[in-house]
matplotlib code that plots the C-alpha trace (Angstrom):
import matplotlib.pyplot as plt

x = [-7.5, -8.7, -6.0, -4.5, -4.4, -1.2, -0.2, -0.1, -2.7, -2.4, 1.2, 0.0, -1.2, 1.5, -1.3, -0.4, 2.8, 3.9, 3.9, 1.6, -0.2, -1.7, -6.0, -8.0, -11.0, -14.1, -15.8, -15.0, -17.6, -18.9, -17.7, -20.3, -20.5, -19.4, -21.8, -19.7, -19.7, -20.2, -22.7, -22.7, -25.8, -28.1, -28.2, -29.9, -27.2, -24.5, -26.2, -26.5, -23.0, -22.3, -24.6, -22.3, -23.0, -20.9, -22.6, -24.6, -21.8, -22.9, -20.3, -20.0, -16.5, -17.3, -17.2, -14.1, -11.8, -13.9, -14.6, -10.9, -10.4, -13.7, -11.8, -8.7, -9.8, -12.2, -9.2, -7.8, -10.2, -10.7, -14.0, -13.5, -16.5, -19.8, -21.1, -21.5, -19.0, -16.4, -13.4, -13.4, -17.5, -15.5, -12.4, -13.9, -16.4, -13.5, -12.0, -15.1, -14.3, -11.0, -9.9, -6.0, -5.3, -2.5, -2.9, -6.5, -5.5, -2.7, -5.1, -7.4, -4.4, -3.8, -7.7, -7.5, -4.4, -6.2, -9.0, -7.0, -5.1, -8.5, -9.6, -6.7, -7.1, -10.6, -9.4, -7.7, -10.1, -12.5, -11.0, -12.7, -15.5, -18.0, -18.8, -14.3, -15.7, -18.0, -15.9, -14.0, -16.2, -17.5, -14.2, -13.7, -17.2, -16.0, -12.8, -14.0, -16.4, -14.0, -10.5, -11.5, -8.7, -5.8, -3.5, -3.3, -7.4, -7.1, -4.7, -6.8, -10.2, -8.1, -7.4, -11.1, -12.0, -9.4, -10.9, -14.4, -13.7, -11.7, -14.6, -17.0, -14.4, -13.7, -17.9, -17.8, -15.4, -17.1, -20.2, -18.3, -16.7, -19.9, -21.8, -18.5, -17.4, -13.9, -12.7, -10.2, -10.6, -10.7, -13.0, -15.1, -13.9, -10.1, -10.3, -12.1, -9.7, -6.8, -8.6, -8.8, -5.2, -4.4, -6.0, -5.4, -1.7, -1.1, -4.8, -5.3, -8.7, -8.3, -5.5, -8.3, -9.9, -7.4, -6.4, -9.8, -9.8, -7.0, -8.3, -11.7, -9.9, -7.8, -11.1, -12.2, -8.6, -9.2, -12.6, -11.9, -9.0, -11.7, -13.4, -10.5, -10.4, -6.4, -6.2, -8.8, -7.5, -4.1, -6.0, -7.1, -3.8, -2.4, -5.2, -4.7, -1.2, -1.5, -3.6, -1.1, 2.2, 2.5, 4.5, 4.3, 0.1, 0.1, 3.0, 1.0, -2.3, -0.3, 1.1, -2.4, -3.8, -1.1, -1.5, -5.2, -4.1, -1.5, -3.7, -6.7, -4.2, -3.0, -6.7, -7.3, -4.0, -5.6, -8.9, -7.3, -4.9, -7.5, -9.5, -6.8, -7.2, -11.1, -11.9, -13.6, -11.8, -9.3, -12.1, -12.0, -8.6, -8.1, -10.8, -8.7, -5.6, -7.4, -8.6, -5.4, -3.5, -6.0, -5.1, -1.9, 1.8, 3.4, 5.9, 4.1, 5.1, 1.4, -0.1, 3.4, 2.9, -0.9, 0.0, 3.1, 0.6, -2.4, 0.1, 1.2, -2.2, -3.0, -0.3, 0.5, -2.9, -1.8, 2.3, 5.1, 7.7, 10.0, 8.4, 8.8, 6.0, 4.6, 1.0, 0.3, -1.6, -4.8, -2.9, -0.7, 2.2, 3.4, 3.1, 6.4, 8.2, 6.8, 8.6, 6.5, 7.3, 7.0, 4.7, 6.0, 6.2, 8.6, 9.6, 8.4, 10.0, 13.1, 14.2, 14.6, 18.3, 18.6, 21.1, 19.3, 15.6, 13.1, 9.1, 7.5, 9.5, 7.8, 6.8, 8.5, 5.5, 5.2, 3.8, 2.1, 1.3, -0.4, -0.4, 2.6, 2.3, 3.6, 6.2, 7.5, 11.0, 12.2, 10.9, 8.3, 10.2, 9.6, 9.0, 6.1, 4.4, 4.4, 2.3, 0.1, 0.1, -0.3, -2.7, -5.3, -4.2, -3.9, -2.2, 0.3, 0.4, 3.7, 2.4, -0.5, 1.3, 4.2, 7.2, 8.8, 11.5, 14.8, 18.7, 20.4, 23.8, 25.9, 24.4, 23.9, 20.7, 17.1, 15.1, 11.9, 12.1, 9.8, 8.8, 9.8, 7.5, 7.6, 9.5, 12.6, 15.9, 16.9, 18.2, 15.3, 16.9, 15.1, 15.3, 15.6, 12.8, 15.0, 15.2, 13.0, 10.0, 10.3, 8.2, 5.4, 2.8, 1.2, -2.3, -0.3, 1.2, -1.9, -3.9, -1.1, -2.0, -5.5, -4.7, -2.8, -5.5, -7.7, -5.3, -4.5, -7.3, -5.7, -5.9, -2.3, -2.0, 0.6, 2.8, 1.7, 4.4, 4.7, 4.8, 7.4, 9.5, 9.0, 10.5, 13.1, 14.4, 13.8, 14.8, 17.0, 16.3, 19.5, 19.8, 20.1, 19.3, 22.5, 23.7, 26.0, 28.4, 28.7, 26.9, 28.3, 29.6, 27.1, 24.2, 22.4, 22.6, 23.1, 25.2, 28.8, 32.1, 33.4, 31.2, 31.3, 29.5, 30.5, 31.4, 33.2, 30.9, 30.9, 28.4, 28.9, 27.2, 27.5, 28.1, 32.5, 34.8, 31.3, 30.9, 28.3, 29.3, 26.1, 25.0, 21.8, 19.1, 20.4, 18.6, 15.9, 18.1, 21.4, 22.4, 21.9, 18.7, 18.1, 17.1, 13.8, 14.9, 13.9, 16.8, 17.0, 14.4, 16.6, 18.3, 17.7, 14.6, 12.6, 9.3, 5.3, 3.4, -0.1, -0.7, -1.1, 1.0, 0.7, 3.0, 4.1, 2.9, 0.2, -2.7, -1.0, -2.0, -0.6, -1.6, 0.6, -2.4, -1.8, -2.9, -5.5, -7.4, -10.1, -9.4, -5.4, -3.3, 0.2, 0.9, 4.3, 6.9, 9.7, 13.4, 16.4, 17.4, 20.4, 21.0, 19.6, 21.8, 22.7, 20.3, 17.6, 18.9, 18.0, 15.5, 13.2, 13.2, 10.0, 8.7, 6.1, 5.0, 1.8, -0.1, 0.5, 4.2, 6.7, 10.7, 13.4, 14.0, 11.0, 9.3, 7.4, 6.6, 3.8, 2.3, -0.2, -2.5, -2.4]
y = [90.9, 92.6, 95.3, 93.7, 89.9, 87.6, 86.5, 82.9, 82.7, 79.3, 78.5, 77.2, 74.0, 74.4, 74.4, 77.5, 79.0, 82.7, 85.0, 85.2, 82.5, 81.0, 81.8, 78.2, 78.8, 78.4, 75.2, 73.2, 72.2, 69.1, 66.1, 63.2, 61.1, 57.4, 54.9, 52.8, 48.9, 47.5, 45.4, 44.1, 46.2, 48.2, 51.0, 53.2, 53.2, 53.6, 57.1, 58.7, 57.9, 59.3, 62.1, 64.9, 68.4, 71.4, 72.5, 76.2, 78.6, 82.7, 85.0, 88.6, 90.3, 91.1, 87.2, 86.2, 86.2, 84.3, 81.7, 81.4, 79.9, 77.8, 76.6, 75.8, 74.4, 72.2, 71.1, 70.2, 67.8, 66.1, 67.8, 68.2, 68.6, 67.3, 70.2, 74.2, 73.9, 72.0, 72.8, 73.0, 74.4, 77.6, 77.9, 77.8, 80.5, 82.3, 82.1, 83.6, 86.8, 86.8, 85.1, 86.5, 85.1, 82.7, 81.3, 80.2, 78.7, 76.1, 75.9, 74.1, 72.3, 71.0, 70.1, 68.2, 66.2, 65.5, 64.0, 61.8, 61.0, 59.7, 58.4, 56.2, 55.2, 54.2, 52.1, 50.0, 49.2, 49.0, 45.4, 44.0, 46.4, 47.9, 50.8, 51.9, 51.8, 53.3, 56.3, 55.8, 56.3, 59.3, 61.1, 60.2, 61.7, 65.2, 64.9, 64.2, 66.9, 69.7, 69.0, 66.5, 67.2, 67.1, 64.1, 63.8, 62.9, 60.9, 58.7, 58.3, 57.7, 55.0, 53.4, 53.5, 51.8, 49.2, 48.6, 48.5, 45.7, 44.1, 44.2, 42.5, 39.9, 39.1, 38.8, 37.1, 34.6, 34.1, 33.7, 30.6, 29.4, 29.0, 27.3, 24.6, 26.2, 26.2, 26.8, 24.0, 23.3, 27.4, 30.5, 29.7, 31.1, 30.5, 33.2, 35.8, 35.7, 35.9, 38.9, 40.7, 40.5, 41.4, 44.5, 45.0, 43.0, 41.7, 42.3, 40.3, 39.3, 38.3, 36.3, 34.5, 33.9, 31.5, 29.9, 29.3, 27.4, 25.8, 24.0, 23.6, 21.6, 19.8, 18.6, 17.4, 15.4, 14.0, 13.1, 11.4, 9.6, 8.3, 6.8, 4.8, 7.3, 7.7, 8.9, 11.6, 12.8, 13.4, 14.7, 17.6, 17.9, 19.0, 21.7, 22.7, 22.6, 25.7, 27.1, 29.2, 27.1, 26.9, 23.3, 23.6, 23.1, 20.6, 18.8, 18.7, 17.5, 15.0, 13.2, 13.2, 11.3, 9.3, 8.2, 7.1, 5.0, 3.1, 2.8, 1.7, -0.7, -2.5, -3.3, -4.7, -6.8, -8.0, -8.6, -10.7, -12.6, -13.4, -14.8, -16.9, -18.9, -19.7, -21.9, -20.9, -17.6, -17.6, -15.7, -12.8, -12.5, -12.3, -9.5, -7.5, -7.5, -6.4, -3.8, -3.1, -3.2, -0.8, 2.0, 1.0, 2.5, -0.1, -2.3, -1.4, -4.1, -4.9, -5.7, -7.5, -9.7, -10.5, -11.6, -14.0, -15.0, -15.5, -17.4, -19.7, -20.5, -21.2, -23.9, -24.5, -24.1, -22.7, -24.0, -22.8, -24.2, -25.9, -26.1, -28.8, -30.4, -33.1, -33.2, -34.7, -37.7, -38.2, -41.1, -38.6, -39.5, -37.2, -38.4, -38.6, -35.4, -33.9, -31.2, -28.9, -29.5, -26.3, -26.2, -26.4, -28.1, -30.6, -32.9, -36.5, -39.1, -40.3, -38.5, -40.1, -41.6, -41.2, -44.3, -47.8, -45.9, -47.9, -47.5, -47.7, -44.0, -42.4, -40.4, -37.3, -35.0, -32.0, -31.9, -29.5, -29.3, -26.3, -26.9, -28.2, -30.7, -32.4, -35.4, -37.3, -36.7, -40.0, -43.2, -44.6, -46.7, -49.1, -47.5, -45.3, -48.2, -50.4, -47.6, -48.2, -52.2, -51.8, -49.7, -51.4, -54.9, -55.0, -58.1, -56.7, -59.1, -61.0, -61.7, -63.4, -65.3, -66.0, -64.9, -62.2, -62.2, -61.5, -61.2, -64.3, -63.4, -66.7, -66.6, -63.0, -63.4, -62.8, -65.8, -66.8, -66.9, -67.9, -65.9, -62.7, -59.6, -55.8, -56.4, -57.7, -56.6, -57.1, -60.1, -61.5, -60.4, -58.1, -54.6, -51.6, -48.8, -46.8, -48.5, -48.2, -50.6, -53.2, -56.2, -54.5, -54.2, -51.1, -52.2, -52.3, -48.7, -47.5, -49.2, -47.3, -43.4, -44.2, -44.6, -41.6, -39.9, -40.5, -40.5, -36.8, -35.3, -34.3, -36.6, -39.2, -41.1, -42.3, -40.4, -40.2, -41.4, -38.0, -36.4, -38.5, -38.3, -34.7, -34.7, -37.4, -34.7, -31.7, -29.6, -31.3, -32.7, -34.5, -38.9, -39.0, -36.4, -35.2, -35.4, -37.4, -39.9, -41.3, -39.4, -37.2, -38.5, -39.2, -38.6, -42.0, -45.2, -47.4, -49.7, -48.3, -50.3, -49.3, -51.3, -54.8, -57.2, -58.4, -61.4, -59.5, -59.6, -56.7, -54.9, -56.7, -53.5, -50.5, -46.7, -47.0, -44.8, -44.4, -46.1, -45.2, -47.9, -49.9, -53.0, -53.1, -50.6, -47.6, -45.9, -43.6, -40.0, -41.0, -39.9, -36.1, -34.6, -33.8, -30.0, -30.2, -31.7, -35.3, -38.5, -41.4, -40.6, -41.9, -44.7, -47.1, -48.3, -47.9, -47.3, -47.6, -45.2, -45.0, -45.6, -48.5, -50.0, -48.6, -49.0, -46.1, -42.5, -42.0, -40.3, -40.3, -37.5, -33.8, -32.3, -34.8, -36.9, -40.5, -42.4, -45.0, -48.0, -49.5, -53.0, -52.8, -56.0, -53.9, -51.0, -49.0, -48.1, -45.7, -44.8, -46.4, -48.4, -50.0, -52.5, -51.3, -51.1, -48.0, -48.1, -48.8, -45.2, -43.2, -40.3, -42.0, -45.0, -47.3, -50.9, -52.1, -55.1, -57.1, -55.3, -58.0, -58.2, -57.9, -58.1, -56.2, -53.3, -51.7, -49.5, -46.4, -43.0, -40.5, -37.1, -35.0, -33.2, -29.2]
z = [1.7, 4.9, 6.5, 9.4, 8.3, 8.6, 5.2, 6.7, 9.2, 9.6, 10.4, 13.8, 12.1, 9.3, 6.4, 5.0, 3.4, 3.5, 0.3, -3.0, -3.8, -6.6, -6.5, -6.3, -7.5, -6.4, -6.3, -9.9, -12.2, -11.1, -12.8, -13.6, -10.6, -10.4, -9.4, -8.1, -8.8, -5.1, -5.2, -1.2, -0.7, -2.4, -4.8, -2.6, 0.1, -2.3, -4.1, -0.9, -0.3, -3.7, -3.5, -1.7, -2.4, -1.2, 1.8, 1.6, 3.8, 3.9, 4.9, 5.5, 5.4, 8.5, 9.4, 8.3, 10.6, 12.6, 9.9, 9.6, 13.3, 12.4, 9.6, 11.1, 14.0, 11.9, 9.6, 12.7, 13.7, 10.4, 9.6, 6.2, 4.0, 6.1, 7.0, 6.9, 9.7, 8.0, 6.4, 2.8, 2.7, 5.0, 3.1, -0.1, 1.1, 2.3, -1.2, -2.9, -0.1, -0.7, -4.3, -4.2, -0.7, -0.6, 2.5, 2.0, -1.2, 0.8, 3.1, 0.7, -0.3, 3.0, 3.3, -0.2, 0.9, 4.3, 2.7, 0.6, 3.7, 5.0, 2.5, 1.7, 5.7, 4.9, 1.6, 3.9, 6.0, 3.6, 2.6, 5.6, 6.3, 4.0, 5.9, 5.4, 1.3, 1.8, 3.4, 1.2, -1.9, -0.3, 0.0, -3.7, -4.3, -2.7, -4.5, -7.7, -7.7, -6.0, -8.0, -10.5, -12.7, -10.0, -10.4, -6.5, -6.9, -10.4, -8.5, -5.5, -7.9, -9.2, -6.1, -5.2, -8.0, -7.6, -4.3, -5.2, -8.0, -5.3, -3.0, -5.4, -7.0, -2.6, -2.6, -5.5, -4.3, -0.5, -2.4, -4.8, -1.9, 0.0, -2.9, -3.1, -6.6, -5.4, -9.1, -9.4, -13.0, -13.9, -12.7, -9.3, -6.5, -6.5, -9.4, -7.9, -5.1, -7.6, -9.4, -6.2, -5.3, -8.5, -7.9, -4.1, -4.1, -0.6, 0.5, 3.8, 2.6, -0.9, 0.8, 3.1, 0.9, -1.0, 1.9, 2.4, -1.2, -0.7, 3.5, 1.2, -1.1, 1.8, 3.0, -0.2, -0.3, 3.1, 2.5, -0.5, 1.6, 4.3, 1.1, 0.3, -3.4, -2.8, -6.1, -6.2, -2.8, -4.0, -6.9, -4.8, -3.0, -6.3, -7.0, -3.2, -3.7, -6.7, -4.7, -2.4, -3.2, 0.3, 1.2, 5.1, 4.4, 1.7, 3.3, 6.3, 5.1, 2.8, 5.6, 7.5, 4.2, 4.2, 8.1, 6.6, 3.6, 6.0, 9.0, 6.0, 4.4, 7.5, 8.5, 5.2, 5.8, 9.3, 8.6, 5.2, 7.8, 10.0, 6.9, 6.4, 9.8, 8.9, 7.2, 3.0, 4.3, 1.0, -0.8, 1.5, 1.9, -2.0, -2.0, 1.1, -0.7, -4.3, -2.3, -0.5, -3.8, -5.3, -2.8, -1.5, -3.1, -4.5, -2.7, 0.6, 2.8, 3.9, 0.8, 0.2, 3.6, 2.7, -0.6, 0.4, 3.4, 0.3, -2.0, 1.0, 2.1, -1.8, -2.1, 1.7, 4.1, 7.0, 6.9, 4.7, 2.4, 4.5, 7.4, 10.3, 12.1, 14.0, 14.7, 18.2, 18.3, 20.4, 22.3, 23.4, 21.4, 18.3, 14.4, 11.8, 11.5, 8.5, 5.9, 3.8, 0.6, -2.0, -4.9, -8.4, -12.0, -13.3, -16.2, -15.2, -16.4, -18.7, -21.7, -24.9, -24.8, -20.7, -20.4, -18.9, -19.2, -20.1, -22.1, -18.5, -17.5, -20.9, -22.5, -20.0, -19.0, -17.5, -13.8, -12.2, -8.6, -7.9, -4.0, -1.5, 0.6, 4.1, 3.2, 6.5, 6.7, 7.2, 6.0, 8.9, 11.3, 13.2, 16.6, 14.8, 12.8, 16.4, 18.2, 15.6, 15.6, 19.4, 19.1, 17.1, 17.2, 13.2, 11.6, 8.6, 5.9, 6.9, 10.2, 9.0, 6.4, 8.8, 6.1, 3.8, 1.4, 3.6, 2.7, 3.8, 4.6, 3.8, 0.0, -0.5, -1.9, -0.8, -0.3, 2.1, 5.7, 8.1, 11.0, 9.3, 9.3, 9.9, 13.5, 11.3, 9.5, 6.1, 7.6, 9.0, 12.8, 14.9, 13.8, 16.6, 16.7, 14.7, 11.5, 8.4, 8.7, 6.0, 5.2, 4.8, 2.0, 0.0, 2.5, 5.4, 4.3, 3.6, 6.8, 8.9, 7.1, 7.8, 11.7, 11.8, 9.9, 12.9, 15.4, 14.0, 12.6, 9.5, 6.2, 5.6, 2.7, 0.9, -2.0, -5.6, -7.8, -9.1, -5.9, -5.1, -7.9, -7.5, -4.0, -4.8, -7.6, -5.4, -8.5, -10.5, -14.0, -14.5, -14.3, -10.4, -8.4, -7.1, -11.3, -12.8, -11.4, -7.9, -5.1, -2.7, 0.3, 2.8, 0.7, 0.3, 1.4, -1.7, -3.0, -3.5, -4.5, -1.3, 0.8, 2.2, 3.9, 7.3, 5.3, 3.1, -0.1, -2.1, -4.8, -8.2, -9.7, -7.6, -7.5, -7.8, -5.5, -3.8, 0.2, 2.7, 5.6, 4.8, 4.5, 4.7, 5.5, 8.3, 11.0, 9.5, 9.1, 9.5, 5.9, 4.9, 3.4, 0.0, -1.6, 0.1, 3.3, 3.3, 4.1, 2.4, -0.6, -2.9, -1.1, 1.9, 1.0, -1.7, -1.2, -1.2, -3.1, -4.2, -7.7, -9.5, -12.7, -15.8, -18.4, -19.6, -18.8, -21.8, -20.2, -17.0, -14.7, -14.8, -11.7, -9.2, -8.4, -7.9, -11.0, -9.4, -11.1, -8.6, -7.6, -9.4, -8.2, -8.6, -6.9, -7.5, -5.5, -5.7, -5.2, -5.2, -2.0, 0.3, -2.8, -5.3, -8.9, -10.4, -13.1, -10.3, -8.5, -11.2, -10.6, -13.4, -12.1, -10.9, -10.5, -9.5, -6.9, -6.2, -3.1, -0.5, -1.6, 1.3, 1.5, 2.6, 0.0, 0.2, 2.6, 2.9, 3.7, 4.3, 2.9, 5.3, 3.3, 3.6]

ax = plt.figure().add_subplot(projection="3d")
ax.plot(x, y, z, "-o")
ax.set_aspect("equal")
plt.show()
C-alpha cells in the first residue's frame, strides 16, 4: 500500500470498510460461457451480448490514486464493467498494484453487489422487453466470469436462467395463441403460459398471456353461442373457466351467452306463433320449437308457450279448450254460441251387463279424437233456425207436409196434428224464440249447418254420434253422465217423479225424488252445463246427429267420424230428452228415426269445424 493512503478510501460512498481485509484476487478463471436459450432473435445478437471480456486497464503506481477517484466516481454512476473507465476493469487493476488492500477488496464487493442490483432491475423488465434480458444476460456474463463460484452470482445465474426459459415458454405461448392453439385439451399455449409462471411466479406477462387464453376462449364460447351450439359454447366456458378461475369473467361472459340463447329462443317462439296464424304454417312451427327445444334449458317458458300454442293448434286451430265464440254472420247477425270442446279418447258404448243396454250400444270401443272441436252450446232455437227460414225462404219438412207428431195434453200422448211445424211447441202451440226448435228433420238440420256454413265462412255440420256421446259424457264412463241415481238438481230437464202436468199427470217411469219444473221442452240454457260446458245435452231434447243406423258398433269408426252409408233412410239421434225414460237417459243410449221424421222430442245441435 502507498504511504499516505486512508485505509478506507472510499467511505464517502460507503463501499469500503476500515481495517485488514481479505485479498480478492485478480480476475478468476473464466468459467464456460452460457449460451443462453432465448430464442426471440438470433444467435449472433445474443454472443455479443455473452461475449464480455475484462477490459485492458494499465497502471502505474504512480496512477493510483487517481484511478481510485475514477473508480469511485464510476461506481457511483453505475459504470461497472463496460469500459477501461469503469469500475471493476479499475479496481481490479488496482488490486494487481496493491493485492493486500482491504478497501479495494470491499470495494469490488460493493461493485459485484451493484451489478447484481442491476441486473436483477433488468430481470424485471426483461419480462416485457428483450433488450432488460438482454442486460440482464450480460451482467450474468461478467459475473459468471469474475466470481463464478460466489453464491451471491450462482443465485443470480439461476434467476437468469429462470427468466430466459420464461421468456421463450411467454414466446412460445404468443406464438400458440396467435396460431389459435389455445391448449384446451393439454399443451398449446395455455401451457406455455403456465410453465412461465411457474418459473417467474406472479409475472405480469405470463399472466397476460392466460387471460389472453382464457377472452380467446370466451370468443370461441360466444361464437359458438351466435351459432345456436349452446352446448359447445358452454363447452368453452368451462375450459375458460380453468383457465384463470376467475368467476367475475366467466360469470360475465356466461350471462352475455345466456342474453343470446333467450333473445335466440324467443324469436324462434315468434316466428313459430306467427306460423301458427297461416295457414300449412303447423310445419314450421313444429320445426321452431325442435329447434328451440334443442338449445333452450328445459322448462324455459318459451319453448313451453310454443308447444301448448303447437298442441292447441293440433287439436283446436286457432281456439282453445273451452273457449266461447260466435262467428258473425254476413247478414250481420251472429251464429249459436259455440264451446270448444277438448280433444281426447273414450269408451263408446255399453258394457256388457250395463242395466237396460241393449245389442245396438255394443260392442264398447275405444274412441279416439285426435282434434277438438266447436259444439253450440245450446240446442238451436227457434229464433236462430227462423233467420235462416227467413233468409232463404226454405220449406222444412212439416211445413210442406202440413203436420208433426205433437203431445196432446188431455191424453198425454203424442199423436198427429195438423198445422204443426218447427214454429210450434211440444204441444203443437207456438213456441217463443227461445225454445229448442222441434219438428224438424235430420235434412232440415243439416239444410240449416249448410246456411251457416255460408253465412259464416267456416264449415257446420251436424255431430257424429260419437262426438256426441263424447260430449254428452264429458268424462265420465259411468250409466248417465252425472253417475248413478237421480241427477243433480237442476241438471237436465227430464222426466222426474216430481213433476206434473198442468193437468196434473205425472211420469209413469221417471227419475224418483228427481223434479226440474218441466213439462215439456225449456228455453234453450235454462238448466246448468255439463263438464264441458254445454245445457241440455242429455235432456230437453234429444237430438239430430249425422250418422246413419247400424246395428251394433262392429266396424264402427274409431276416430269420432260420423259413420255414413250414402243414400241411408234412418239417421240417429241422441240424448235423452224432456220425456224421455230412464233407460232412454243413459249415456249409451241411441235410436234411430227415418230422415223426414218430425215430432216433439227431438231436435238438434251443431259442431263448427276447427
Amino acid at each position: 500500500m502507498r504511504a499516505g493512503w486512508p485505509l478506507c478510501f472510499f467511505v464517502t460512498i460507503a463501499l469500503a470498510g476500515c481495517g485488514p481485509q481479505a485479498p480478492v484476487p485478480a480476475a478468476q478463471p473464466a468459467a464456460p460461457e452460457r449460451t443462453g436459450s432465448v430464442r426471440i432473435s438470433g444467435g449472433d445478437e445474443l454472443a455479443q451480448v455473452l461475449s464480455w471480456s475484462l477490459p485492458q486497464v494499465q497502471l502505474q503506481a504512480s496512477d493510483a490514486v487517481q484511478a481510485r477517484a475514477r473508480a469511485r466516481r464510476a461506481l457511483a454512476a453505475g459504470d461497472l464493467f463496460e469500459s477501461a473507465d469503469s469500475a471493476i476493469p479499475l479496481l481490479l487493476a488496482l488490486q494487481r498494484l496493491q493485492p493486500d488492500d482491504g478497501g479495494i477488496a470491499q470495494a469490488l464487493d460493493a461493485a459485484r453487489e451493484a451489478l447484481v442490483a442491476q441486473g436483477d432491475a433488468a430481470l424485471e423488465a426483461g419480462d416485457e422487453d428483450l433488450d432488460g434480458l438482454r442486460a440482464a444476460q450480460r451482467r450474468g456474463a461478467v459475473l459468471r466470469r469474475l466470481w463464478p463460484q460466489e453464491a451471491v452470482v450462482v443465485a443470480y445465474l439461476q434467476r437468469v436462467d429462470r427468466s430466459e426459459r420464461a421468456w421463450d415458454r411467454n414466446a412460445e405461448g404468443e406464438a400458440l395463441l396467435a396460431s389459435g392453439s389455445l391448449g384446451e385439451g393439454g399443451g398449446g399455449a395455455l401451457a406455455a403460459f403456465r410453465a412461465a409462471l411457474q418459473l417467474r411466479p406472479g409475472q405480469a406477462r405470463a399472466l397476460q398471456g392466460l387471460a389472453a387464453v382464457e377472452s380467446a376462449l370466451i370468443r370461441r364460447a360466444e361464437a359458438a353461442a351466435l351459432q345456436a351450439d349452446f352446448d359447445a359454447a358452454h363447452a368453452w366456458l368451462a375450459h375458460a373457466e380453468r383457465v384463470r378461475r376467475h368467476p367475475g369473467t366467466i360469470s360475465t361472459a356466461r350471462h352475455r351467452i345466456e342474453v343470446v340463447r333467450a333473445e335466440r329462443v324467443r324469436r324462434l317462439r315468434d316466428e313459430g306463433l306467427i306460423a301458427l296464424g297461416n295457414d300449412n304454417g303447423l310445419r314450421l312451427a313444429r320445426e321452431r320449437l325442435a329447434e328451440m327445444l334443442r338449445i333452450a334449458v328445459p322448462g324455459d317458458p318459451a319453448s313451453l308457450e310454443l308447444r301448448q300454442r303447437i298442441d292447441l293448434a293440433t287439436h283446436y286451430g286457432l281456439f282453445r279448450p273451452g273457449q266461447v265464440f260466435t262467428d258473425g254472420l254476413r247478414d250481420g247477425s251472429r251464429g249459436p254460441v259455440l264451446v270448444v270442446v277438448p280433444h281426447g279418447a273414450f269408451r263408446m258404448g255399453a258394457p256388457e251387463g250395463e242395466p237396460e243396454a241393449t245389442a245396438a250400444e255394443r260392442p264398447q270401443h275405444v274412441v279416439r279424437l285426435e282434434r277438438g272441436f266447436a259444439m253450440s252450446r245450446n240446442e238451436v232455437s227457434v229464433g236462430e233456425f227462423g233467420r235462416f227460414v227467413v233468409a232463404t225462404g226454405y220449406q222444412p219438412r212439416a211445413t210442406q207436409r202440413g203436420h208433426s207428431m205433437a203431445y196432446d195434453v188431455r191424453s198425454g200422448n203424442f199423436v198427429r196434428g195438423s198445422g204443426i211445424d218447427w214454429r210450434s211447441g211440444h204441444d203443437g202451440r207456438p213456441a217463443s224464440a227461445d225454445m229448442p226448435v222441434i219438428h224438424v228433420s235430420a235434412r232440415d238440420a243439416e239444410a240449416y249447418t249448410a246456411w251457416l256454413s255460408e253465412q259464416a265462412g267456416a264449415h257446420y255440420r251436424l255431430p257424429s254420434e260419437a262426438e256426441f256421446e263424447y260430449a254428452l259424457r264429458a268424462g265420465s264412463s259411468t250409466r248417465f253422465p252425472w253417475g248413478e241415481g237421480r241427477p243433480p238438481a237442476g241438471s237436465e230437464n227430464l222426466t222426474g217423479a216430481l213433476d206434473a202436468s198442468p193437468q196434473g199427470r205425472r211420469w209413469s217411469n221417471a227419475f224418483a225424488g228427481y223434479g226440474d219444473g218441466w213439462w215439456g221442452p225449456a228455453p234453450v240454457g235454462t238448466l246448468a252445463a255439463n263438464g264441458f260446458g254445454l245445457h241440455d245435452i242429455a235432456g230437453n231434447v234429444s237430438e239430430w246427429v249425422a250418422d246413419c243406423w247400424h246395428a251394433g258398433y262392429r266396424r264402427a269408426p274409431a276416430n269420432g267420424s260420423a259413420w255414413v252409408n250414402p243414400g241411408c233412410r234412418d239417421r240417429m239421434y241422441r240424448g235423452g230428452s224432456w220425456a224421455s225414460a230412464p233407460a232412454q237417459v243413459r249415456s249409451a243410449w241411441r235410436a234411430s228415426g227415418g230422415t223426414d221424421v218430425t215430432n216433439a222430442r227431438v231436435g238438434f245441435r251443431v259442431v263448427r269445424q276447427l
